[in-house]
C-alpha positions as CSV (number, residue, x, y, z in Angstrom):
1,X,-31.9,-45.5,-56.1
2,X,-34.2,-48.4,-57.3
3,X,-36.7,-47.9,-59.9
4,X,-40.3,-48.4,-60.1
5,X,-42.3,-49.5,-63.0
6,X,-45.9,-49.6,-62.0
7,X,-47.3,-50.2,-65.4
8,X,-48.2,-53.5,-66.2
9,X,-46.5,-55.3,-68.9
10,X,-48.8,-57.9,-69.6
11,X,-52.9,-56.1,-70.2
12,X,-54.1,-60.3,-69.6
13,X,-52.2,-60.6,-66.3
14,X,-54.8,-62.5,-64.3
15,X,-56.0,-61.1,-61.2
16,X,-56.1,-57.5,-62.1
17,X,-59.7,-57.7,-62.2
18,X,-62.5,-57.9,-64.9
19,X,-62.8,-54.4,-65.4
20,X,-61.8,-52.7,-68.8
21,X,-58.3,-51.0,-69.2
22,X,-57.9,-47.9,-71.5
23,X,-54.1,-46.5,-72.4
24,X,-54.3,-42.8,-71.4
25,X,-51.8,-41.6,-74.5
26,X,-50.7,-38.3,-72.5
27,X,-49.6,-40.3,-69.5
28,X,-48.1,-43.4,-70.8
29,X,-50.1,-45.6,-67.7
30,X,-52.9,-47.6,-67.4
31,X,-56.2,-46.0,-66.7
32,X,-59.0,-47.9,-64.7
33,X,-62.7,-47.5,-65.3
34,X,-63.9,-46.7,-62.6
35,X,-63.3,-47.2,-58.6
36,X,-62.7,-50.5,-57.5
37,X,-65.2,-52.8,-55.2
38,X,-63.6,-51.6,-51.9
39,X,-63.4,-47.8,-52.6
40,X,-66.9,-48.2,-53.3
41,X,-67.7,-49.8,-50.1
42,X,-65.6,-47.0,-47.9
43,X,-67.6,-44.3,-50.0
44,X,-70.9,-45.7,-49.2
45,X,-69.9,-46.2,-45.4
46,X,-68.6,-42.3,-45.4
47,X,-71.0,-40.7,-47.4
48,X,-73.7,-42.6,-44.7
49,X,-71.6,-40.7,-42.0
50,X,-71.5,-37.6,-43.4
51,X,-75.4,-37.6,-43.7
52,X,-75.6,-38.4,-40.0
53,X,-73.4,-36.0,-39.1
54,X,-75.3,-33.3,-40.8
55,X,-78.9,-34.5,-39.3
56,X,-77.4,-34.2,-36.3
57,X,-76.2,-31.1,-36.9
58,X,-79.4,-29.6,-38.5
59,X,-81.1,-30.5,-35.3
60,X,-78.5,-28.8,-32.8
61,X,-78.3,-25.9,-34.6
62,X,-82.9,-25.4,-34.9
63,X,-82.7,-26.2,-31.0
64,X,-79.9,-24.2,-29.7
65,X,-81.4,-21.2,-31.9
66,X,-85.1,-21.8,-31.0
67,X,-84.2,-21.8,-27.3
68,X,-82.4,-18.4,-27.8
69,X,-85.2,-16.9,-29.4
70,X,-87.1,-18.1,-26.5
71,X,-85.2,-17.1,-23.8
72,X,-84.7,-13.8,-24.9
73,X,-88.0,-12.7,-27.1
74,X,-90.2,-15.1,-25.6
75,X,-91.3,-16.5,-28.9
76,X,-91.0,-19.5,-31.3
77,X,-91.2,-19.9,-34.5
78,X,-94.9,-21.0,-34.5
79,X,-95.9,-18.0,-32.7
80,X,-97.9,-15.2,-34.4
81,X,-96.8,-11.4,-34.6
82,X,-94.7,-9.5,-37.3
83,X,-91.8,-9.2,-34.8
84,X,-91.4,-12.7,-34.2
85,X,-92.0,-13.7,-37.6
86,X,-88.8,-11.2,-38.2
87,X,-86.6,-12.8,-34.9
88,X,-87.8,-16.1,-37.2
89,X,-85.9,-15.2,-39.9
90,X,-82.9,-13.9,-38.5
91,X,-82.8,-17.2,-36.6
92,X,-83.5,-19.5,-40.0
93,X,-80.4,-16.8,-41.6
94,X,-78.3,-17.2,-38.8
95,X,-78.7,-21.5,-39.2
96,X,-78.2,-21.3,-43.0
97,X,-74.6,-19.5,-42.3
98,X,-73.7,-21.7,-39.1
99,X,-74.3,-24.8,-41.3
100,X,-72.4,-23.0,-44.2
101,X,-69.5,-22.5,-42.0
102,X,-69.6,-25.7,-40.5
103,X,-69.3,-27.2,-44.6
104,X,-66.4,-24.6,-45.4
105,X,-64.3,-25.5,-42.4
106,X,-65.5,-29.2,-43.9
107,X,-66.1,-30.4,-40.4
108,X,-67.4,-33.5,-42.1
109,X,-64.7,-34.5,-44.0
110,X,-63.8,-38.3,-44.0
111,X,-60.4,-37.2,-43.5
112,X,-61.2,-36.8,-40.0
113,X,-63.8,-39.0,-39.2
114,X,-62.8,-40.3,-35.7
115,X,-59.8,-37.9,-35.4
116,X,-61.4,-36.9,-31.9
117,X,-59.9,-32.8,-31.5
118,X,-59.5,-32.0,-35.2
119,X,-63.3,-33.0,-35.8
120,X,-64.0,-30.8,-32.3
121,X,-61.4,-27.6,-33.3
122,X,-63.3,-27.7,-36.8
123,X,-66.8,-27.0,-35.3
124,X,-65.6,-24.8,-32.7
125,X,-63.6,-22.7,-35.1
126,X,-66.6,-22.5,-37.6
127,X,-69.0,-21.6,-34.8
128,X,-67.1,-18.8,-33.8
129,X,-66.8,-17.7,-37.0
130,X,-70.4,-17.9,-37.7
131,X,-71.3,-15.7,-34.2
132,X,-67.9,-13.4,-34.9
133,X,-69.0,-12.5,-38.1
134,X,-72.9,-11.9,-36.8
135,X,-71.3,-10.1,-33.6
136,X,-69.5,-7.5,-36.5
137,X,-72.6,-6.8,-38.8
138,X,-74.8,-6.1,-35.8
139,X,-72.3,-3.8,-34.5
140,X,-71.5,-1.9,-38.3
141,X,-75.0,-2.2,-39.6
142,X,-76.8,-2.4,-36.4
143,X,-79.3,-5.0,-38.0
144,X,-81.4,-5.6,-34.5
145,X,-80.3,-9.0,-33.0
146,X,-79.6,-8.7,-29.3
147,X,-76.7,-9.5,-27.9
148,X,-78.5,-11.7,-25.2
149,X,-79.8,-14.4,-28.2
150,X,-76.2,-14.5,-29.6
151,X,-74.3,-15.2,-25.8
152,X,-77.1,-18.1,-25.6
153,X,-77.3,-19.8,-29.2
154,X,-73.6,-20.0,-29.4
155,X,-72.7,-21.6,-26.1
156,X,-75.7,-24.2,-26.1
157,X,-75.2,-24.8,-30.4
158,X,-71.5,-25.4,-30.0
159,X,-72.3,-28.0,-27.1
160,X,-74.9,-29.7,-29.2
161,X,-72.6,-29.9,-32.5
162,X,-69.6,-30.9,-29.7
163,X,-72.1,-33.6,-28.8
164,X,-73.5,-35.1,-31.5
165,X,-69.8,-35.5,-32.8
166,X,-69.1,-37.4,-29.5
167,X,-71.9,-39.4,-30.3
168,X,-71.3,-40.7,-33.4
169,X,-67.6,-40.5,-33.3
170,X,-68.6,-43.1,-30.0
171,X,-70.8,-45.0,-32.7
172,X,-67.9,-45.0,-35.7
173,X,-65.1,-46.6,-32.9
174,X,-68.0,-49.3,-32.2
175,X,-68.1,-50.6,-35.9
176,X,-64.7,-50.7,-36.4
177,X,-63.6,-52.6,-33.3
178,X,-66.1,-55.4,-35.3
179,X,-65.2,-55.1,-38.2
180,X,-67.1,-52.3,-39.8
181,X,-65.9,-48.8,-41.2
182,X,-62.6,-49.5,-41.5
183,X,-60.0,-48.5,-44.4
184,X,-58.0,-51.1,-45.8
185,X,-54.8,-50.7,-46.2
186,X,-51.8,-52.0,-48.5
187,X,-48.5,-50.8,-47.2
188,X,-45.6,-50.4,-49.6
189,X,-42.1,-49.9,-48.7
190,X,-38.6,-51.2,-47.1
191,X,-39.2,-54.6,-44.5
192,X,-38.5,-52.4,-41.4
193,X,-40.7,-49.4,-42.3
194,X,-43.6,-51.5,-43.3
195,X,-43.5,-53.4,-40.3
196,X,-43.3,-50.4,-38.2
197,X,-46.1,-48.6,-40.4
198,X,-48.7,-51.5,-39.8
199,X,-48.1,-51.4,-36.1
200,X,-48.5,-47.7,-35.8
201,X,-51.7,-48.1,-37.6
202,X,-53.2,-51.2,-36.2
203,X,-52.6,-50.2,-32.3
204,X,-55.3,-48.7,-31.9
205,X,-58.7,-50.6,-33.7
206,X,-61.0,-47.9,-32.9
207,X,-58.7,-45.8,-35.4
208,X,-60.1,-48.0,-38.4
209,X,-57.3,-48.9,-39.8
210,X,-57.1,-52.2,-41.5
211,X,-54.1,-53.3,-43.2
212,X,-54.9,-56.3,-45.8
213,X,-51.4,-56.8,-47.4
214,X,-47.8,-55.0,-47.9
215,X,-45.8,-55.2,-50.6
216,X,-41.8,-55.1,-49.6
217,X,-39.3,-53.5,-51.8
218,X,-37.1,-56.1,-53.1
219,X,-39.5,-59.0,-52.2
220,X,-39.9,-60.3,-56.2
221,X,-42.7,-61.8,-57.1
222,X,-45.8,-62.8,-54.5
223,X,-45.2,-66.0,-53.1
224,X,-47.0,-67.5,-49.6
225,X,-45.4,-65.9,-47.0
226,X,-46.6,-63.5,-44.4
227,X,-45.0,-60.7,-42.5
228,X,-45.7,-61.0,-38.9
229,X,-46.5,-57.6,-37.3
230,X,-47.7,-58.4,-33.0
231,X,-49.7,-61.5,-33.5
232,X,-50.8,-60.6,-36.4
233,X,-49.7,-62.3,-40.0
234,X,-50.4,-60.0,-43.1
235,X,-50.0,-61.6,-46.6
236,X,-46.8,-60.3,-48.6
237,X,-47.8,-59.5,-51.9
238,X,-44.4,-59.1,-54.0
239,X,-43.2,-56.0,-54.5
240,X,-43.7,-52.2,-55.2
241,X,-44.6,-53.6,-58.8
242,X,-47.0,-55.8,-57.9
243,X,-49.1,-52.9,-56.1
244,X,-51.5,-52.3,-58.8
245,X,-52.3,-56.2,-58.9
246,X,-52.5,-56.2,-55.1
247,X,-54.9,-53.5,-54.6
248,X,-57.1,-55.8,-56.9
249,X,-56.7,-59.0,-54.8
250,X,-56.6,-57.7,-51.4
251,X,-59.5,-55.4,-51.8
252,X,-57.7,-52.5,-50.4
253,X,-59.1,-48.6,-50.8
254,X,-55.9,-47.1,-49.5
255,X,-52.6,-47.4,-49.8
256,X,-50.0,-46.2,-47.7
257,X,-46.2,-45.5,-48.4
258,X,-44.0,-46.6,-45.7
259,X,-41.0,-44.6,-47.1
260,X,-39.5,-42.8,-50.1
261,X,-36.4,-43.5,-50.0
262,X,-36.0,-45.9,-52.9
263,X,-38.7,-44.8,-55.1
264,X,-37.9,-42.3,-57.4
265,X,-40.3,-38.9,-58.2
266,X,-41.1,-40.2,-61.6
267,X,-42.2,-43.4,-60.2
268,X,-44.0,-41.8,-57.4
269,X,-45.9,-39.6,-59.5
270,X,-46.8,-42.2,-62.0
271,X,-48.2,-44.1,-58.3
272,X,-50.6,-41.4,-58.2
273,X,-51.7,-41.0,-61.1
274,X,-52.4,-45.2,-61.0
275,X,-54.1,-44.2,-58.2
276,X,-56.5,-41.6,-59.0
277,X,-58.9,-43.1,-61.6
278,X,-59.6,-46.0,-58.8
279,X,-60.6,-43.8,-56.4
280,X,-57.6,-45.2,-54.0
281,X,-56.2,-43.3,-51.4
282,X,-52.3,-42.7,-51.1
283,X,-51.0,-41.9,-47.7
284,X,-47.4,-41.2,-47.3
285,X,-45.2,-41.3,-44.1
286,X,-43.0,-38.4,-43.6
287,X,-40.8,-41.0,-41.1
288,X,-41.2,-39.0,-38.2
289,X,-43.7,-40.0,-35.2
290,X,-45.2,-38.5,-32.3
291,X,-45.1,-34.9,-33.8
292,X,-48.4,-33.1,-33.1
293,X,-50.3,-31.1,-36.1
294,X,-49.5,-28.1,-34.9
295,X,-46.1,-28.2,-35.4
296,X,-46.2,-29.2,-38.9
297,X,-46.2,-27.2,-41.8
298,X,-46.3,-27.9,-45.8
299,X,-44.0,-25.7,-47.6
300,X,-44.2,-25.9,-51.1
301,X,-40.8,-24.9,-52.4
302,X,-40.4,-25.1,-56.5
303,X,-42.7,-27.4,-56.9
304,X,-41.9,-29.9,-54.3
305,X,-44.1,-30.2,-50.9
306,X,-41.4,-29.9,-47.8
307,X,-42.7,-30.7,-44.5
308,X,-41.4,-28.1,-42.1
309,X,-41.6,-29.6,-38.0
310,X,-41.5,-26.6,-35.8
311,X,-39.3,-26.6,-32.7
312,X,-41.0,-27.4,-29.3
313,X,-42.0,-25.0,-27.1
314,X,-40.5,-24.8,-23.7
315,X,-39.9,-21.4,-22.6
316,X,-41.1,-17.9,-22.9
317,X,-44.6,-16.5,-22.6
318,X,-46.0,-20.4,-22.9
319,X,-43.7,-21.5,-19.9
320,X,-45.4,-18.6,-17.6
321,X,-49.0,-19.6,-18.9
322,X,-48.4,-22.9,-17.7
323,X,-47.1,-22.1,-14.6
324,X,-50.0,-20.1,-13.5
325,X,-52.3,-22.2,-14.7
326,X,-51.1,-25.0,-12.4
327,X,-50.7,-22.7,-9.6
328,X,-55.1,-22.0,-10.0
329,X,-55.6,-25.6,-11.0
330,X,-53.6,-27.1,-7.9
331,X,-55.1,-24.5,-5.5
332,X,-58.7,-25.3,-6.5
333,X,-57.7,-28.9,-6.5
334,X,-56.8,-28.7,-2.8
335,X,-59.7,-26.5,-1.8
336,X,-62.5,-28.4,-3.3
337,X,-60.4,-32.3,-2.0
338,X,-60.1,-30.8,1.1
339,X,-62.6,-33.3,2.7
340,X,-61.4,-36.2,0.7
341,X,-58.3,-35.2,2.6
342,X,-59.3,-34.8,5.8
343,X,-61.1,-38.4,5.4
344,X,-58.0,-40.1,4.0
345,X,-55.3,-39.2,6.3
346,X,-57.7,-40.1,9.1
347,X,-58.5,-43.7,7.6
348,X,-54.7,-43.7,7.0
349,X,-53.8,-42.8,10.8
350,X,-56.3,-45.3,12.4
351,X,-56.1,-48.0,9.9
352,X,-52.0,-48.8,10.3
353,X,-48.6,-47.8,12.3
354,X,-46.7,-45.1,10.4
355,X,-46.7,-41.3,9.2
356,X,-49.9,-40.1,7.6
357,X,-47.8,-38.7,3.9
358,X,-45.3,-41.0,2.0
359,X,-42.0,-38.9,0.8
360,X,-40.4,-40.4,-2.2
361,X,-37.2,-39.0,-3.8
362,X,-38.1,-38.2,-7.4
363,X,-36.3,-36.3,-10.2
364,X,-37.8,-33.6,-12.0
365,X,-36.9,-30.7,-14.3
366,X,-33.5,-30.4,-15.2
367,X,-32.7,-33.5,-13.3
368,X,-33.0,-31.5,-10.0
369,X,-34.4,-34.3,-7.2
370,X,-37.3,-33.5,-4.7
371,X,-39.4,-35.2,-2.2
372,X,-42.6,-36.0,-3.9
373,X,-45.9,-36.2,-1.2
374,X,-48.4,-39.4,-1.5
375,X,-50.7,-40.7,1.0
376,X,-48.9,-43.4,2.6
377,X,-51.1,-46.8,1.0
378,X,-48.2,-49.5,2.1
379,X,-47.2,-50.6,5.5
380,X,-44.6,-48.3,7.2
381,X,-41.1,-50.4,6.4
382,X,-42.3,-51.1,2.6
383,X,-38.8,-49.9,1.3
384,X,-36.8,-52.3,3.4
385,X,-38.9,-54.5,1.3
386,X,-38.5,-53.8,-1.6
387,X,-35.2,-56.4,-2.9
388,X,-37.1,-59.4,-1.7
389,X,-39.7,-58.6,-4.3
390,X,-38.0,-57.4,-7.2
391,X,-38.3,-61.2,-8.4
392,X,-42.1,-60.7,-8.8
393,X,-41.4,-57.6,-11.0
394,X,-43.8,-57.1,-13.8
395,X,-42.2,-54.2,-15.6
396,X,-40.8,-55.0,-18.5
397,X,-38.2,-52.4,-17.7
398,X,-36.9,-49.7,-15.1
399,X,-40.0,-49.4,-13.6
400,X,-41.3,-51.8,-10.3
401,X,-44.3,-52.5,-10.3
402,X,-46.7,-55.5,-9.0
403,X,-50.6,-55.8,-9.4
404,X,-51.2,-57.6,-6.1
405,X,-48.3,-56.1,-4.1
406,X,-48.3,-57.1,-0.4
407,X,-47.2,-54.0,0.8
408,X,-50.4,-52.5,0.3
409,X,-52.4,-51.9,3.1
410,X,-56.5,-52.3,3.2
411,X,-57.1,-48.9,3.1
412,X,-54.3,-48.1,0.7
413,X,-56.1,-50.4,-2.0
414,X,-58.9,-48.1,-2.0
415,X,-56.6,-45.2,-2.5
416,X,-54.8,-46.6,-4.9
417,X,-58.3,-47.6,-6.5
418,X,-59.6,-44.2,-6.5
419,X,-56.5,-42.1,-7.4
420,X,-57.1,-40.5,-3.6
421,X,-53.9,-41.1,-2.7
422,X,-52.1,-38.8,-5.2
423,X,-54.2,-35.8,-4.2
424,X,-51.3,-34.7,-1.8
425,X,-49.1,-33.9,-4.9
426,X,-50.9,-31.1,-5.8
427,X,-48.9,-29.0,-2.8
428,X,-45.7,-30.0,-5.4
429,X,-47.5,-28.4,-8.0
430,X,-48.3,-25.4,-5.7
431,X,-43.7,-25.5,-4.7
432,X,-43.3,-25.8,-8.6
433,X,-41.5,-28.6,-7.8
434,X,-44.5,-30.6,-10.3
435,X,-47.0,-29.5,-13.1
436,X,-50.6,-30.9,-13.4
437,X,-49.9,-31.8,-16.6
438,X,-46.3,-33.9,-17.5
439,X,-44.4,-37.0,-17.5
440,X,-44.0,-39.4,-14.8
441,X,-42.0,-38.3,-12.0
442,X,-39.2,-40.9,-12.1
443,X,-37.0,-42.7,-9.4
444,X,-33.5,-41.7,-9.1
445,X,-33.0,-45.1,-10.0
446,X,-34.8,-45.4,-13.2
447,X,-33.6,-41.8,-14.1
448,X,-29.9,-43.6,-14.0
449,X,-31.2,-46.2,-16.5
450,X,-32.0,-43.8,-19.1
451,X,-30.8,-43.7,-22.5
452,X,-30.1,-39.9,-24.4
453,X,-33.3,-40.0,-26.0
454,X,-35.0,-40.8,-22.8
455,X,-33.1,-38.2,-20.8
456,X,-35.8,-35.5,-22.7
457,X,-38.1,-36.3,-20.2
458,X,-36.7,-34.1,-18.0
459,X,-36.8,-30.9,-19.8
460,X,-40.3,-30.3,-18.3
461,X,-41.3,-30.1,-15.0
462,X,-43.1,-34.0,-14.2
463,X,-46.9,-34.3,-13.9
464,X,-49.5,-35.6,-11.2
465,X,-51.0,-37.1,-14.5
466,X,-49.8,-36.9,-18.2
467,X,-50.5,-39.1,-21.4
468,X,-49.4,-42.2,-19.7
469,X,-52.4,-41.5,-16.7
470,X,-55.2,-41.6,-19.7
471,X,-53.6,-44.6,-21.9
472,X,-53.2,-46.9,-19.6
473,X,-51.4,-45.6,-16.3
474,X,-50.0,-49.1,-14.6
475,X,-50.6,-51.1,-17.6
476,X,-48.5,-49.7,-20.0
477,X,-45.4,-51.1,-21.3
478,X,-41.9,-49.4,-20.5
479,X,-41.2,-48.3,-23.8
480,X,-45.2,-47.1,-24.3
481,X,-44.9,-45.3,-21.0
482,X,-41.4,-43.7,-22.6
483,X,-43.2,-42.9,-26.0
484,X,-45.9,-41.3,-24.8
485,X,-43.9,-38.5,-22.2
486,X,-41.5,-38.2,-24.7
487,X,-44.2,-37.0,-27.0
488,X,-45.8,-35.2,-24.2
489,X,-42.2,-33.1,-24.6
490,X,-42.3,-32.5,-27.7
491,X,-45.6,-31.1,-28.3
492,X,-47.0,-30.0,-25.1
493,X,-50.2,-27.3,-25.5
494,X,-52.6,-25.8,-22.9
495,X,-55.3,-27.0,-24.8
496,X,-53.6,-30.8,-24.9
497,X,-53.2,-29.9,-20.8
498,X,-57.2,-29.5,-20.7
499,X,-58.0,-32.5,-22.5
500,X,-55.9,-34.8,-20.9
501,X,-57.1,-33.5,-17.8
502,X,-60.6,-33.9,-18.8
503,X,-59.6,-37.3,-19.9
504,X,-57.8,-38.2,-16.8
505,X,-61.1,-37.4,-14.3
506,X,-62.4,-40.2,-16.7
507,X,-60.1,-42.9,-16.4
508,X,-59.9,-42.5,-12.7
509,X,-63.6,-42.8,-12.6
510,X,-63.3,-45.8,-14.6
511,X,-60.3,-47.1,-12.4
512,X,-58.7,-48.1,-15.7
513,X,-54.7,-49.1,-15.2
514,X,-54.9,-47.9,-11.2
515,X,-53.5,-50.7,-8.7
């Protein structure tokens, strides 16, 4: 195992900065003064966050406790009378804890900042605890707050809190797609890793990740190359010991470890405590991807932190909660479309020759095929069709798909435009032949292109939308498309289900990836 020395031999090594260096004796590293330029810039940005976030707060908790007190005592706090100068103070008690809880679950931590359903679990889970614990005294001590102002501060607070994270969480991903509130990063580690680190982290700008140079293991001294990542070219900075030198150049505030496998624990340890008196970051991949929190675990075991992935869930009591949820879901669906359906299948009839529905083969759980139902939104012999065009393909695998495909009727553009012409799948749901929630259905013929790993696709039942629906739908890359179902797999929740749901009516009212 290679070693690293991350103290620096030479205390006049130029470009470490003008700060002054002191030997801690105990440690046997160098100790910095003080946090460096860039730190201090993240901590400003944060800290001007966090004191946004709790304004905001401040204000949705007053309201959504003023309007209870109204609604059920018929006072405010300006209005006169020892009873509701009494309801008053209850309702200032009650905000003091709320806001306490929201601190102690540290729903403002810039840990999270922009992490979407960890900031919103945070403040649901500390509002409930706030009305849970209220809901207990007033049943033990019977302290006189109704039941009535409870069932409407904690609904209308938690949708104010739920909001005002939207809103500024909306506000952060702004900033950073120009430039603003991002961390940036230095990425150590092996070629490979590093280069597959920086893309995970740079995908997705809104995320705020900005990676300002690696260091590759190996490498040697800095010289003026750059290691291309997309179409992007990051600087190469030497090697892991150069790190402390290129935090200094780069301006980075956070560094992030590709992979451990050559460093050593002494060497990692003495990385950290480099680290500390700067006020850098240090992120570490575990090497595995697309695993959700939930199923991972730190398990400190003698001193060292393990990180224990739980298997995925498929079966059991989670299986049956599914399945009846998609049986409500689907028959609500139908119910509520049942005019949109009407309409469609009559444009469809009087519009163009041919059958009303459009059956195609697809394979679902357990490789089992069945005839999935679509509005029919191409002329009636499209499948005879369909080897003239495959030279037009713009997949860049298995999947055939075109963005101005001439099969498409006038009517079916519109369909296809508004999602309309799906809404017959949710009788599959209803046959449990489909879920309202899972991968892509596939084609027999793509389903004979799979790899292994790919193959996991079909240990859940396919989905009228999924992941891929609400990151791109038609627009996505093959292996993106694979990624995301394949993560969909592995960590599938009900509450995931909602979101993407919720995420999915947004998208199609956005017509983002539909054609």
């Amino acid at each position: 195992m290679a070693h690293l020395d991350l103290v620096s031999r030479d205390p006049g090594r130029p470009g470490i900065g003008a700060q002054a260096h002191r030997q801690d004796p105990s440690a046997g590293v160098r100790v910095d003064d003080g946090p460096t330029p860039a730190v201090r810039r993240r901590l400003h940005w944060q800290r001007r966050y966090t004191v946004r976030l709790y304004g905001t707060d401040v204000v949705a908790v007053a309201m959504a406790l003023v309007l209870a007190q109204y609604v059920r005592f018929g006072s405010t706090p300006a209005s006169p009378g020892f009873e509701s100068h009494l309801v008053t103070g209850f309702s200032i008690v009650i905000a003091m804890l709320w806001l306490l809880a929201l601190a102690g679950f540290h729903s403002r931590s810039a840990k999270i900042i922009g992490a979407g359903a960890e900031e919103y679990r945070r403040v649901v889970a500390a509002s409930f605890a706030t009305f849970g614990a209220m809901a207990i005294a007033e049943l033990t001590v019977r302290i006189g707050i109704s039941r009535g102002y409870l069932l409407v501060a904690l609904p209308v607070g938690t949708a104010g809190l739920l909001l005002g994270r939207w809103f500024w969480r909306k506000v952060v991903a702004r900033q950073r797609i120009t430039g603003g509130c991002r961390t940036a990063v230095l990425a150590l580690g092996e070629g490979g890793a590093v280069a597959h680190l920086v893309d995970e982290l740079t995908h997705n700008p809104a995320d705020g990740f900005h990676v300002v140079g690696v260091c590759v293991h190996g490498y040697g001294a800095p010289r003026a190359e750059y290691l291309t990542v997309g179409a992007r070219q990051i600087p190469i900075l030497g090697d892991e010991t150069h790190a402390l030198h290129a935090i200094r150049t780069c301006g980075a505030d956070t560094v992030a470890l590709a992979d451990t496998g050559h460093f050593g624990v002494q060497p990692l340890r003495r990385l950290v405590w480099e680290l500390d008196p700067m006020g850098v970051d240090l992120m570490v991949s575990p090497g595995v991807v697309d695993v959700a929190l939930s199923r991972l675990m730190m398990r400190p075991v003698a001193g060292l932190p393990l990180l224990q992935i739980e298997k995925p869930q498929y079966r059991g009591a989670k299986r049956f909660q599914k399945r009846a949820f998609d049986f409500c879901f689907a028959l609500a669906a139908l119910t509520a479309a049942m005019p949109i359906l009407l309409t469609a299948a009559m444009a469809i009839k009087l519009s163009s020759r041919g059958p009303v529905f459009y059956r195609s083969e697809r394979i679902g759980i357990d490789g089992r095929p069945f005839p999935m139902l679509k509005f029919r939104s191409m002329v009636h012999d499209a499948d005879s069709q369909f080897e003239s065009l495959m030279a037009k393909n713009e997949s860049d695998g298995p999947l055939f798909k075109i963005r101005e495909d001439p099969r498409v009727t006038p009517v079916g553009r519109v369909l296809r435009r508004l999602s309309i012409d799906e809404l017959p799948q949710f009788i599959n749901v209803l046959r449990q032949e489909m879920s309202v929630v899972g991968p892509r259905p596939p084609l027999r013929r793509e389903v004979e292109a799979y790899d292994s790993s790919v193959l996991r696709r079909l240990l859940v039942k396919p989905g009228i939308t999924g992941l891929w629906q609400v990151s791109g739908r038609s627009d996505l890359s093959w292996d993106r498309s694979v990624r995301l179902d394949l993560s969909y797999v592995d960590n599938w929740s009900m509450v995931g289900d909602v979101v993407i749901i919720v995420k999915t009516l947004r998208a199609v009212c956005r017509r983002e990836g539909a054609y």
